[in-house]
ZATOR-65570 format. One record per residue (C-alpha): z, y, x; residue in one letter. Coordinates in steps of 0.25 Angstrom, whole numbers, plus 5000, padded with zeros to 4 digits. Example, Ala and Ser with C-alpha at 12.3 -4.5 7.8 and 13.67 -1.06 7.14 Angstrom:
% residues 2
503149825049a;502949965055s;
END
This chain:
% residues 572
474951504915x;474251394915x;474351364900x;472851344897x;471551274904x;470551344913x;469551354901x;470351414892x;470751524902x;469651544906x;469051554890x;470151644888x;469851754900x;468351744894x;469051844886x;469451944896x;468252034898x;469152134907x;469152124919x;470452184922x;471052084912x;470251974919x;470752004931x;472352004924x;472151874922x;471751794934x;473151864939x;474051794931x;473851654938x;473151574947x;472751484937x;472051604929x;471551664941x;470751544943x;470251544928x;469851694931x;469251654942x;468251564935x;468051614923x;467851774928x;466351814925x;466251964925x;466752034937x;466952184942x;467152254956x;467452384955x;467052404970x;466152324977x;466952324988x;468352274983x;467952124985x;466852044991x;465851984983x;466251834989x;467551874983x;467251904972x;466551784969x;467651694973x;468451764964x;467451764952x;466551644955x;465951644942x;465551784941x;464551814932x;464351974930x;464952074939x;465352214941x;465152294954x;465352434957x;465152484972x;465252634977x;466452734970x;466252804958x;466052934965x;464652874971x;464252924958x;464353094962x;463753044977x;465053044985x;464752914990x;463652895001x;462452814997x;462652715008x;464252685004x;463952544999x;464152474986x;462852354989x;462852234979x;462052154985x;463352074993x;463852054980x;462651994973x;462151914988x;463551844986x;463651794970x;462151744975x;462551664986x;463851604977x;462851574966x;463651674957x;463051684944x;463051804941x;462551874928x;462752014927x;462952114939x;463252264936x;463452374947x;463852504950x;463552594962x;463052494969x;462052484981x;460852374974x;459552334982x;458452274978x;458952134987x;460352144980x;459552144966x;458652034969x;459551934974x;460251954962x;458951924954x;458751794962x;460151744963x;460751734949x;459951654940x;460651704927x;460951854931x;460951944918x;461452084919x;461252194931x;461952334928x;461752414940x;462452554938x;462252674948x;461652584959x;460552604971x;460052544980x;458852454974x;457452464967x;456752414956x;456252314963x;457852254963x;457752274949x;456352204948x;456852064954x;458152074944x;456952074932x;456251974938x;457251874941x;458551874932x;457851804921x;459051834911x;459251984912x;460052034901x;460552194907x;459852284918x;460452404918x;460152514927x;461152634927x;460952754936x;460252664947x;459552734960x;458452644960x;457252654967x;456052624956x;454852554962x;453652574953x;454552544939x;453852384939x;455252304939x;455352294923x;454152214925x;454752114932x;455652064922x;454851924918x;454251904902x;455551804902x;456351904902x;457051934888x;458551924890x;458652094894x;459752154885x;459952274894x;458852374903x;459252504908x;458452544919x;458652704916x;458852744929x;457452694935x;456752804939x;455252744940x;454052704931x;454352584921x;453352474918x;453452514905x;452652384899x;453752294906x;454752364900x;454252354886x;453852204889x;455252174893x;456052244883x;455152194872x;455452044876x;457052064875x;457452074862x;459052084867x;458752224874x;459752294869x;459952424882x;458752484887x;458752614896x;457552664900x;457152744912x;456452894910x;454952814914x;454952744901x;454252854889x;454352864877x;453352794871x;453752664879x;455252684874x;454552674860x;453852544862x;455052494870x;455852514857x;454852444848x;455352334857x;456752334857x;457252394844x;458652314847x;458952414858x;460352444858x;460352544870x;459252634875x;458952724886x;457752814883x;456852824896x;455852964894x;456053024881x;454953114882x;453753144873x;452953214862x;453853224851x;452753224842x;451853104848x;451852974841x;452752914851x;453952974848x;453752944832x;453652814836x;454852824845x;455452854832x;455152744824x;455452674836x;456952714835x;457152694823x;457152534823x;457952544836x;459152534826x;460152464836x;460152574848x;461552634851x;461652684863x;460152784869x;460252844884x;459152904893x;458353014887x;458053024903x;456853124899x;456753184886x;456053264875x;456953324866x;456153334854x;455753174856x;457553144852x;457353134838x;456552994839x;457952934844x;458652994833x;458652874822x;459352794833x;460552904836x;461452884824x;461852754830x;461952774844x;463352764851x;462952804864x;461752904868x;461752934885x;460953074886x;461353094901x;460153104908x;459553184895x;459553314899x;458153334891x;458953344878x;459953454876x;460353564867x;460053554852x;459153404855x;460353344860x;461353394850x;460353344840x;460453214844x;461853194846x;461953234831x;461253094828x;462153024835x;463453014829x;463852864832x;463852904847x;465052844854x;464452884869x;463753004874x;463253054888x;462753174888x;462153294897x;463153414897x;462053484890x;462553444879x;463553574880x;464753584873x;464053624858x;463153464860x;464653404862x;465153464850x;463953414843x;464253274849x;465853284845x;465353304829x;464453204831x;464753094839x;466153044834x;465952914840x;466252954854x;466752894864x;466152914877x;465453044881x;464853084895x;464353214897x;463553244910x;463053364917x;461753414915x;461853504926x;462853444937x;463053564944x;463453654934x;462353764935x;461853764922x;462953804908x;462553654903x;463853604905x;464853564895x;466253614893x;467553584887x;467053614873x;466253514873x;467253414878x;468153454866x;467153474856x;467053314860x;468653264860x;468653334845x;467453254841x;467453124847x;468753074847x;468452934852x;467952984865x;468452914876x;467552914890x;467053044895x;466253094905x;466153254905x;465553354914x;465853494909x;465553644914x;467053674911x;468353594905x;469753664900x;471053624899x;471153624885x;469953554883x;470553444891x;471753444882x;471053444870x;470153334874x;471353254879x;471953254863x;470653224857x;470253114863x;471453014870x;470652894870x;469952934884x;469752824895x;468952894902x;468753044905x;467953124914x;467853274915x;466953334925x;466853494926x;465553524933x;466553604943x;467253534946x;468453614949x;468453694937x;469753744930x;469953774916x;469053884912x;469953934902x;471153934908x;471053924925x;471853804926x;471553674931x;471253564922x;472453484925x;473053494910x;471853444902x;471553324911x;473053294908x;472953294893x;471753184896x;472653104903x;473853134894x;473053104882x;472152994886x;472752864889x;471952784891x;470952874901x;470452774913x;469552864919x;469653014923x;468753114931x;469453264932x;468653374933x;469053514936x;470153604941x;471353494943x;472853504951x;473653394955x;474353414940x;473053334934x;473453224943x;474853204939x;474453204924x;473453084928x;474453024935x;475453034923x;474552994912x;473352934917x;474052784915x;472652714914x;471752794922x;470852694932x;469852814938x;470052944941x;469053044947x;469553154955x;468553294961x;469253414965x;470553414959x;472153404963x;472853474972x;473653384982x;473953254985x;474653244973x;473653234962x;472953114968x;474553034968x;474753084955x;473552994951x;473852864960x;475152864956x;475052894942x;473652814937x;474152664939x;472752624933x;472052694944x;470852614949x;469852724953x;470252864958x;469052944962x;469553084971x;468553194977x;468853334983x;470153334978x;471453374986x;471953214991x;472353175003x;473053075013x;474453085004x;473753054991x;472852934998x;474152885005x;475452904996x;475152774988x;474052684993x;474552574986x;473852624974x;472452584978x;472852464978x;472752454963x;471452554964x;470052524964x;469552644973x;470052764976x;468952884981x;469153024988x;468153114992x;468353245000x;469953254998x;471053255008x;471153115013x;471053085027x;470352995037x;471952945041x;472452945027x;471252865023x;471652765035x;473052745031x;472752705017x;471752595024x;473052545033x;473852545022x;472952475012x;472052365017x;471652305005x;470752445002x;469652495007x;469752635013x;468252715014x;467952825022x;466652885019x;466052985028x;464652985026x;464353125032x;465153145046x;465252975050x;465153025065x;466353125065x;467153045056x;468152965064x;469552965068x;470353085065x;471253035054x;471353175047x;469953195045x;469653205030x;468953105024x;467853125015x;467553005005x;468652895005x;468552774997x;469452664994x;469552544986x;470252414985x;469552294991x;469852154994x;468852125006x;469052245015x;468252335021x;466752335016x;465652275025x;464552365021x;465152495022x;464152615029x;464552675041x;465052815033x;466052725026x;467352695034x;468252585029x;469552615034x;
END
């Protein structure tokens, strides 16, 4: 294969921005595996602990932005302990000492300290970008010597952080040379802002084109703020709270009215209702409004203000919307392709929640719809089907019934037939989360159709060990299957273990497995990584193979067991 130079190879793979493609390629020959080698800048880990960060950089030496994700996906509804793991600061501690010059960082569910942050101020001279999403561990005091010291800044992006705020002075640490910042979203901050820093920074950035605020800045600051930076693209409101009838909000007004290049408005983290008419000018051209943790507008307020948005082609929404607000938004917003509808009231208690009307209201109207997210009080079987002809083109698809074992309230029945016709109907789905009363029969339908499917949730559904093989052995694509409090045990984990093997991680959580099943799959498969975590009964758990396990966790790795695991976590 060695048909062209290494230069003109590697011009050519500057042209494959997938990662799966880029990863095709340096399999073909050694002679491209070399070129790949050299020329590879952007890098992703799916799991922290598949590979060493020393290996990593012998593979990529010339890394200049990577990707890291540390705990499962299921630390997101608190299944996994606090402690379990998932630290960065190995990873940045060994691109500093091989003098990688790294550029851009981003990181999910990660543990970030302060120590972690400022070594990686100090140590890359040209560092650009930091996209740190549902992390902890660190302060703004971390965030403080990244202003300070990464002189070319271009992104800081903050998303649904636990961060501990120390009297809100960090945005003053960024230096008056600072004028590259393209990017600021520090929404989840929970302290005071200096709000005369902020204003100085964003008016000396005339590229800012994001800028998420936190619920400290008012409203008369996000009015000077604009006056600034006009070109804003993205905005997140911070406390949208005053006098309707007080000079700031006519000024707001004007205000919004020369912001003429803003597409996409998020936050709204405390709101007036009566103030949401000075955002109107801007609504007719946005494609993406986030409302999510809006829960200060609803009812006829918010159904006023989808109706000025008709170009939408994203939505997240609270469920308090109600069915008769997402029939508005299927008149409305023909644009559509992603819509997330989250629950006001999590648990149910209140008659808030949205049903299956609305969900079909939506597949009439908005026939680009593609990605959902949608937690609902109830959902029918017809609904499903009906959903499942109107819109095909789903890649992802999420449905989750606030009980979580509810049938169809029409007919008694599980739900197996309507999740079928999604699967049937869509396919090209690559993610799936099920919700409701489901048998084994939903399972083989996945297992038949779902040809491209890479993640699969799973809570409170099946019957046997069946269901889970109809999935492995069905969904070749697989890469993420994510199974709690469902029916699964040894037979499922053990009948084909080679599976894994082309798998990211596989998660289960109060099912059937056993401590000795759990073990076999360890002796069988040495190359993965077999976690027991027991966070509750460490001192009783110990050697009687058939106890049940309570939280497995395993994943593909090519460096072994990990080094820092707590003492709740066995690696078998």
């Amino acid at each position: 294969m060695n048909y062209f130079p290494d230069e003109v190879l590697e011009h050519v793979f500057d042209f494959l921005t997938s990662h799966r493609d880029r990863n095709a390629v340096s399999l073909v020959c050694k002679s491209w595996f070399k070129v790949e080698k050299w020329s590879r800048r952007r890098v992703f880990v799916g799991n922290c602990y598949a590979i060493s960060p020393e290996r990593l950089i012998a593979r990529f030496p010339r890394v200049r932005a990577l990707t890291l994700k540390g705990k499962p996906h299921f630390a997101d509804f608190n299944l996994v302990p606090p402690d379990w793991g998932g630290f960065v600061y190995p990873w940045i501690e060994a691109m500093a000492k091989s003098n990688i010059g790294l550029e851009e960082l981003r990181l999910k569910r990660m543990v970030v300290s302060n120590e972690g942050l400022e070594l990686l101020a100090r140590s890359f001279v040209n560092f650009k970008s930091l996209v740190l999403v549902s992390c902890e561990g660190f302060t703004t005091d971390g965030l403080a010597a990244v202003a300070a010291n990464c002189r070319f800044l271009r992104e800081l992006d903050l998303q649904e952080n636990e961060v501990e705020d120390r009297k809100g002075q960090w945005l003053s640490c960024f230096p008056d040379s600072c004028t590259s910042l393209v990017s600021l979203n520090f929404a989840c901050l929970k302290g005071e802002v200096n709000l005369t820093a902020l204003e100085r920074l964003v008016a000396r950035c005339p590229n800012l084109k994001s800028l998420r605020l936190n619920r400290a800045v008012p409203l008369d600051a996000l009015q000077r703020i604009l006056m600034h930076a006009p070109q804003l693209v993205d905005l997140g409101t911070g406390s949208y709270v005053h006098d309707p009838d007080a000079e700031t909000v006519n000024k707001l007004i004007s205000t919004f009215q020369k912001c003429k290049s803003i597409r996409s408005m998020s936050g709204f983290l405390e709101v007036a209702p009566l103030c949401l008419p000075a955002i109107y000018p801007i609504c007719s051209n946005l494609t993406s409004l986030n409302l999510s943790y809006a829960p200060g507008i609803h009812g006829d307020e918010l159904i006023k203000l989808i109706h000025h948005c008709r170009k939408l082609q994203r939505l997240w929404i609270l469920d308090c919307i109600g069915d008769k607000g997402l029939g508005v938004v299927a008149c409305t917003c023909k644009e559509l392709q992603e819509l997330r509808v989250f629950p006001s009231d999590p648990f149910g208690v209140g008659n808030a929640a949205v049903t299956e009307e609305g969900l079909v209201a939506i597949s009439f109207g908005c026939p680009k719809l593609h990605s959902l997210l949608y937690f609902c009080q109830q959902m029918t079987n017809a609904a499903l089907i009906t959903v499942a002809k109107n819109c095909p083109n789903f890649t992802r698809f999420r449905l989750c019934i606030l009980d979580a074992t509810k049938a169809d309230p029409v007919t008694m029945q599980p739900l197996d037939e309507g999740f079928g016709a999604i699967v049937q109907s869509c396919k090209g789905l690559r993610r799936l989360s099920l919700s409701g009363l489901l048998t084994d029969q939903v399972f083989l339908y996945i297992g038949m159709y779902a040809e491209q499917l890479e993640m699969l949730s799973i809570a409170f559904a099946g019957d046997s060990d069946k269901g889970m093989l109809y999935v492995l052995n069905g969904c070749k694509k697989l890469r993420k299957l994510e199974i709690r409090d469902c029916p699964f045990g040894n037979v499922a984990l053990l009948t084909d273990v080679g599976k894994y093997e082309t798998m990211r991680s596989l998660w289960m959580s109060s099912c059937e497995v056993t401590l000795g099943g759990c073990k076999v799959l360890a002796e069988k498969m040495p190359r993965i990584n077999v976690e027991i975590i027991n966070e509750y009964d460490q001192m009783e758990f110990g050697f009687d193979d058939r106890q049940k396990v309570d939280k497995m966790f395993l994943y593909r790795t090519l460096v072994g067991p990990r080094k820092d695991a707590p003492h709740f976590v066995w690696t078998l």
